[in-house]
C-alpha positions as CSV (number, residue, x, y, z in Angstrom):
1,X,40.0,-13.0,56.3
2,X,41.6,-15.1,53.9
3,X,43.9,-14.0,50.9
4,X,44.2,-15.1,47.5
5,X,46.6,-14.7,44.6
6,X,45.9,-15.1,40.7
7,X,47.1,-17.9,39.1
8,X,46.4,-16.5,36.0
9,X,45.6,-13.5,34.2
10,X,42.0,-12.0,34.6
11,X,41.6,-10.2,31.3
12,X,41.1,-7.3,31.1
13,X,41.5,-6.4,35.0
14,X,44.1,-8.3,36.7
15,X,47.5,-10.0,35.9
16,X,48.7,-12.9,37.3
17,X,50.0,-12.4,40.9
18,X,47.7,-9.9,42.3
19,X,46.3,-10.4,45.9
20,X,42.8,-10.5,46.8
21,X,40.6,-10.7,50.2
22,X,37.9,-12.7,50.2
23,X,35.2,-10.4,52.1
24,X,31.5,-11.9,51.3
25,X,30.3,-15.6,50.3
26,X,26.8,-16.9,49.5
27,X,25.3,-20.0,49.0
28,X,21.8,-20.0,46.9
29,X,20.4,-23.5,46.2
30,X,24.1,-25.2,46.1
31,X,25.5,-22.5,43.9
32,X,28.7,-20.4,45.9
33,X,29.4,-17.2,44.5
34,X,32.4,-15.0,46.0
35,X,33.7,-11.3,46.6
36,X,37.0,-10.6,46.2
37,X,38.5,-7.1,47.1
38,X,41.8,-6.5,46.3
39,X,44.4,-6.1,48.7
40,X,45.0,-2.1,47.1
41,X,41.3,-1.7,47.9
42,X,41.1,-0.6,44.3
43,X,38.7,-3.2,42.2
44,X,36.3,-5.8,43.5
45,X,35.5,-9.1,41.5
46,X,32.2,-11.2,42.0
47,X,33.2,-14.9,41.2
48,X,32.2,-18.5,41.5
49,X,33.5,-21.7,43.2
50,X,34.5,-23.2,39.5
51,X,36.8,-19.7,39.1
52,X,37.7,-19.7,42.2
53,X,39.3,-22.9,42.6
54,X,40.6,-22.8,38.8
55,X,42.0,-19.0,39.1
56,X,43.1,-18.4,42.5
57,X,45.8,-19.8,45.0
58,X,45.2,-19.4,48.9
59,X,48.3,-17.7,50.4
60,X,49.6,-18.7,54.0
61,X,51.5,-16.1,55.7
């Protein structure tokens, strides 16, 4: 699975620096859209790739 962090603050959810799990992505007609679980299993986020590449760092471990 691969893990995220915020770059930036996701009003009025998440602050910057929270870790997220990327568990579902979908293509329709050239349009990606994301899930994101949080690592605390508490809150899930449905995204796309232009706030997912402006919002979120990939973390190596």
């Amino acid at each position: 699975m691969k893990r995220l962090r915020l770059k930036v603050d996701y009003p009025p959810l998440y602050k910057k620096g929270v870790n997220f799990f990327i568990i579902a992505e979908s293509e329709f007609i050239g349009i990606k859209s994301y899930v994101l679980q949080t690592v605390d299993m508490k809150g899930k986020l449905f995204i796309s790739e232009e706030e997912l590449v402006k919002k979120f760092a990939e973390v190596y471990k």
